[in-house]
C-alpha positions in Angstrom: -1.4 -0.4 9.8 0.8 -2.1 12.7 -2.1 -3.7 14.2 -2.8 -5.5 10.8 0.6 -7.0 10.4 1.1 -8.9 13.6 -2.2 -10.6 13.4 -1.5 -11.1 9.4 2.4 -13.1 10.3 0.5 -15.1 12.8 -2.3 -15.9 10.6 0.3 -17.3 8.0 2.8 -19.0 10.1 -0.5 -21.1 11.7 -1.6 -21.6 8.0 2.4 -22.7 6.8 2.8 -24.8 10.0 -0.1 -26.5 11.5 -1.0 -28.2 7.9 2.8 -29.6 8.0 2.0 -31.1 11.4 -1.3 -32.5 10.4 -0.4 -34.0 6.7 1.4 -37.1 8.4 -1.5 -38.3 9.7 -3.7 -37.8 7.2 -5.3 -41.3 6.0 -5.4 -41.8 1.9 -8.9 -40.8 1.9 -8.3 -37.7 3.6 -5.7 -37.3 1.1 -8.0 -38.1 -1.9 -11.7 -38.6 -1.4 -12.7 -41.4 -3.6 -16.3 -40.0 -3.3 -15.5 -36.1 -3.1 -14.7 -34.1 -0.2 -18.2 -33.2 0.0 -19.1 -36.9 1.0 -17.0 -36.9 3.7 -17.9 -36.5 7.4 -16.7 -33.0 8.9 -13.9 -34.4 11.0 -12.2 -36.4 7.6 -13.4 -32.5 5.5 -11.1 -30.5 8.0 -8.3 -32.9 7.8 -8.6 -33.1 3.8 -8.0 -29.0 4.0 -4.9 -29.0 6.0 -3.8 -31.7 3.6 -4.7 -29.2 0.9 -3.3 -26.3 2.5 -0.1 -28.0 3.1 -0.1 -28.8 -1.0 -1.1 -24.9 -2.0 0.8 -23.2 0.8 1.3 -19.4 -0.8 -2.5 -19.7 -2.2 -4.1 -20.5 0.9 -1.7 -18.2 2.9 -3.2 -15.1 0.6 -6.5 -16.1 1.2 -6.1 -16.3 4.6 -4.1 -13.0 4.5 -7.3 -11.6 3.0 -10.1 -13.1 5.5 -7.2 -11.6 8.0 -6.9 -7.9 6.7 -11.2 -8.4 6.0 -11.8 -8.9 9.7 -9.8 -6.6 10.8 -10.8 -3.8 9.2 -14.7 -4.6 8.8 -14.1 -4.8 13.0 -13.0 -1.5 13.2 -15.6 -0.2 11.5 -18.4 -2.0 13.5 -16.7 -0.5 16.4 -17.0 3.2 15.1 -20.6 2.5 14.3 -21.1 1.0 18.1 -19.7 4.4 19.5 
């Protein structure tokens, strides 16, 4: 259980942070596609979801916290079967 946790605080902190540092130079149609997200390129998509995680910050920080705990323990278990 201690190996989850440290990976699971640093996973959060990156997804509470780095969306705070990237928001400010998000342009308004990062912000709000006028088209969808889905019509922009990859670079403005990735932008628009730190913008988004920065305006859902406990949502996204669960579902990271799941994809997290996921990783971790599917991991382990393709390491037992690799044994």
């Amino acid at each position: 259980m201690n190996d989850i946790i440290g990976p699971i605080i640093v996973a959060v902190l990156i997804n509470l942070i780095l969306p705070q540092i990237v928001k400010p130079f998000a342009s308004e149609d990062q912000i709000t596609p006028p088209n969808g997200a889905h019509n922009l390129n990859y670079f403005d998509q990735l932008i628009h979801m730190f913008v988004h995680h920065a305006q859902v910050p406990i949502t996204s920080s669960i579902i990271v916290v799941v994809i997290v705990v996921a990783s971790i323990l599917l991991g382990k278990i393709l390491n037992n079967m690799m044994k």
